[in-house]
C-alpha positions as a LaTeX table, in Angstrom:
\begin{tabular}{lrrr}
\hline
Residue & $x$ (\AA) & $y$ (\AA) & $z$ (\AA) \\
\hline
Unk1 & 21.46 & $-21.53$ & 25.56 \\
Unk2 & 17.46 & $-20.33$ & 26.29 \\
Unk3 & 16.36 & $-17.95$ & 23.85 \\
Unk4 & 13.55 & $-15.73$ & 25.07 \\
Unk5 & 11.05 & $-14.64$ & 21.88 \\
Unk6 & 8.20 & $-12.61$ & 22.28 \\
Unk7 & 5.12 & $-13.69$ & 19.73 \\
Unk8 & 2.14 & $-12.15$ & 18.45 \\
Unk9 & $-0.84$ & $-13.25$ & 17.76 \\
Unk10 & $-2.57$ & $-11.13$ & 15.85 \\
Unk11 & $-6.41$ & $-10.96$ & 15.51 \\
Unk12 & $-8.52$ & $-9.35$ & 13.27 \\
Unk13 & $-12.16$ & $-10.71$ & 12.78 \\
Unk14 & $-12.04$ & $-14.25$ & 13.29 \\
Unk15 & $-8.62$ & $-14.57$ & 11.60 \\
Unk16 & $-5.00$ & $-14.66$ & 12.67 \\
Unk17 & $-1.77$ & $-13.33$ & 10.87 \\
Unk18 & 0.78 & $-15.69$ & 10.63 \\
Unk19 & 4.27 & $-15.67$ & 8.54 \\
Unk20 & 6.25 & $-18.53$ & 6.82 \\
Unk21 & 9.61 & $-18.91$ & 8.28 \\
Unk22 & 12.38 & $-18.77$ & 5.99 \\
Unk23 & 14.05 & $-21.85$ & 4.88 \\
Unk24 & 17.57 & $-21.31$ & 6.30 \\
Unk25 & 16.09 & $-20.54$ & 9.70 \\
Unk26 & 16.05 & $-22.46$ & 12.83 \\
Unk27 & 12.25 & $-24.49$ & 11.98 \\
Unk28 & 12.62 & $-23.02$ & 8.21 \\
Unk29 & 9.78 & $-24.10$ & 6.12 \\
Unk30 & 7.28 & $-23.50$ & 9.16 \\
Unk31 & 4.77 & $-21.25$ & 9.63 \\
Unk32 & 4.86 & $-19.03$ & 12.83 \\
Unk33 & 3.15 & $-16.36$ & 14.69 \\
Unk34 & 5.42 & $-12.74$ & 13.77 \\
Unk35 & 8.24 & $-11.93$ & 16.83 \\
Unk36 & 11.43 & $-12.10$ & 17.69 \\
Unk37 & 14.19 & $-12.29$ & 20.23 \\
Unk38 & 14.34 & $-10.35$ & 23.10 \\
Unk39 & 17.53 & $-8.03$ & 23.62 \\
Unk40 & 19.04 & $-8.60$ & 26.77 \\
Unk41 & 17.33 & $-5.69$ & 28.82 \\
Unk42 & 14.55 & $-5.64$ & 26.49 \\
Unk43 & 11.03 & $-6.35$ & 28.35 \\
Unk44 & 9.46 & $-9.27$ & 26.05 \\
Unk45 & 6.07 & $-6.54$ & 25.80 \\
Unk46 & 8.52 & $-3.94$ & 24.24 \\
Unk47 & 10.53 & $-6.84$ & 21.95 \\
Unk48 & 6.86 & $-7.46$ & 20.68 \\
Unk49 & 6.32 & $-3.60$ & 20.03 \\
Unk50 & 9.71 & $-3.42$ & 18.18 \\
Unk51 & 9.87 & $-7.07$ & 16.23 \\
Unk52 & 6.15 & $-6.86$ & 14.95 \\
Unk53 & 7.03 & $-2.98$ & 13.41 \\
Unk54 & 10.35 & $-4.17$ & 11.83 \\
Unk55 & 8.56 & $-8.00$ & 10.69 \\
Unk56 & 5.29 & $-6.90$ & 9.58 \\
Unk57 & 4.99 & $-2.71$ & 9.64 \\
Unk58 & 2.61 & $-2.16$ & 12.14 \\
Unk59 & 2.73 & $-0.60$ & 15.23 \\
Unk60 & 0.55 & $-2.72$ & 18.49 \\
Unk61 & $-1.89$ & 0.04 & 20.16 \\
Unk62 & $-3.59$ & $-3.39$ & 22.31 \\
Unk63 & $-2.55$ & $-5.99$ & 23.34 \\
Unk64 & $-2.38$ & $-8.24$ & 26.28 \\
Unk65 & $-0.08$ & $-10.97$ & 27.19 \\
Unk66 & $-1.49$ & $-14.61$ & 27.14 \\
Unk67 & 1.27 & $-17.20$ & 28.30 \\
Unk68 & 4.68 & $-18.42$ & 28.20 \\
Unk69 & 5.43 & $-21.81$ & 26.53 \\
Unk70 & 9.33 & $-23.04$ & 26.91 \\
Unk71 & 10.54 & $-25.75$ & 24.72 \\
Unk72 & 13.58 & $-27.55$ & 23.90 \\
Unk73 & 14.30 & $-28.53$ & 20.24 \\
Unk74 & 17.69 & $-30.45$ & 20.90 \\
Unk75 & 19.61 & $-27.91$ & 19.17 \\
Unk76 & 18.37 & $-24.44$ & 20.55 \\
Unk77 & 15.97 & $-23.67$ & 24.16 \\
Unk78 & 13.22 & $-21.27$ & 23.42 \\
Unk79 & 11.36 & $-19.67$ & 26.15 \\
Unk80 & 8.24 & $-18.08$ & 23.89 \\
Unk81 & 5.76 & $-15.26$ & 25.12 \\
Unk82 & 2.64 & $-15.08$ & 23.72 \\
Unk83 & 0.62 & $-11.73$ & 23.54 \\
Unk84 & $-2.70$ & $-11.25$ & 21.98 \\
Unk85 & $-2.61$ & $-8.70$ & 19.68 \\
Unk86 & $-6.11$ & $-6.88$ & 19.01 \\
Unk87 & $-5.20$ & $-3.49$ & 18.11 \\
Unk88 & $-2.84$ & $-2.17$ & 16.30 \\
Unk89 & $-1.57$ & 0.72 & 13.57 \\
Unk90 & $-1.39$ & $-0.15$ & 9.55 \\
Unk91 & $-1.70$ & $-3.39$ & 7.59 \\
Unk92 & 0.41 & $-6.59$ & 8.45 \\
Unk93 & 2.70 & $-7.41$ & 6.05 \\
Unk94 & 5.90 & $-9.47$ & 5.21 \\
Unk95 & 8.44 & $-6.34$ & 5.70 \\
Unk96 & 11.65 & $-8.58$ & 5.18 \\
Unk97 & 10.19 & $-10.40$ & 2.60 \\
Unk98 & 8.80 & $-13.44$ & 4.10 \\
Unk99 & 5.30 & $-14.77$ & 2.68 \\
Unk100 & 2.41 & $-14.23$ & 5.19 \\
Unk101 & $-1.59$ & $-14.68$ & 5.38 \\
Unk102 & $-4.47$ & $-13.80$ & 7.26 \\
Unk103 & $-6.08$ & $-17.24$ & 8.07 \\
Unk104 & $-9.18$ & $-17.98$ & 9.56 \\
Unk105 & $-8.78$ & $-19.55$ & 13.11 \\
Unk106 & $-10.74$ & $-22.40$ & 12.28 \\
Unk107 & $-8.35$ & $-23.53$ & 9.56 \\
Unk108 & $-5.41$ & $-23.12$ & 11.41 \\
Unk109 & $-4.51$ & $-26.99$ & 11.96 \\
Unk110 & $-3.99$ & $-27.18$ & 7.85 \\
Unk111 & $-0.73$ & $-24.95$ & 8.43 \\
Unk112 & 2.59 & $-26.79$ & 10.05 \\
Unk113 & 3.31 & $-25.33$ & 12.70 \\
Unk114 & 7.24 & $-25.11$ & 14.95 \\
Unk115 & 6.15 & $-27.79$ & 17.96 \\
Unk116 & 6.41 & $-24.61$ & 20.48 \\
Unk117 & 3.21 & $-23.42$ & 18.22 \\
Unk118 & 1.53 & $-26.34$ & 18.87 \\
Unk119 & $-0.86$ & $-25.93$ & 22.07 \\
Unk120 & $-1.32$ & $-22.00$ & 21.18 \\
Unk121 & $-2.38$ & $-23.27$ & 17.74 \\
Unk122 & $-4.68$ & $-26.04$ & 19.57 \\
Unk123 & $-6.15$ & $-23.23$ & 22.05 \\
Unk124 & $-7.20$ & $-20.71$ & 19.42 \\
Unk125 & $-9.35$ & $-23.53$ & 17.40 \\
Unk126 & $-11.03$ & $-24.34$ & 20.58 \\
Unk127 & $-11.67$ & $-21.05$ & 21.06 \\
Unk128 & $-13.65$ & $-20.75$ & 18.19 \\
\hline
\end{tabular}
């Protein structure tokens, strides 16, 4: 079964926003970039809108979609798309709880990351 997730990356100064998945989810114990899964007729640009205000309480004014990355864990298909997120309403937080940080690009590679993460993690640093 392919999952389709949209995924934020949100940027702020140098820094990204990134969450700690839970430890009884699929990849617990990892960090991540905030989304969610799409609903079946959901467009992944409006499943970004609606997961990052329900994960992290902020509501996306910019943003612009960078790629899709799918991946196969074994267990579960994901099919993830990335948007850059540079503008956007309120302060990022952990809404349902989870821990989160804003982390400086440059020291993303001392977070683990879900393998799906892996080349968007490796692209940002270069970036920089």
């Amino acid at each position: 079964m392919l999952v389709r997730v949209a995924v934020g990356i949100i940027l702020r100064g140098g820094a990204v926003f990134i969450a700690l998945r839970n430890s009884n989810q699929h990849q617990g114990g990892l960090w991540e970039f905030p989304g969610g899964k799409c609903e079946s007729s959901e467009s992944a640009e409006k499943a970004l809108a609606r997961e990052l205000k329900e994960e992290c309480g902020i509501a996306v004014t910019e943003s612009s979609f960078y790629k899709t990355i799918s991946h196969d864990y074994g267990d579960k298909q994901v099919e993830l798309c990335f948007y850059k997120v540079t503008g956007f309403d309120g302060e990022p937080e952990g809404s349902e709880g989870q821990t989160v940080s804003w982390v400086a690009i440059s020291n993303l590679s001392t977070y683990r990351f879900p393998e799906a993460n892996q080349q968007i993690v490796s692209e940002l640093m270069a970036a920089v």
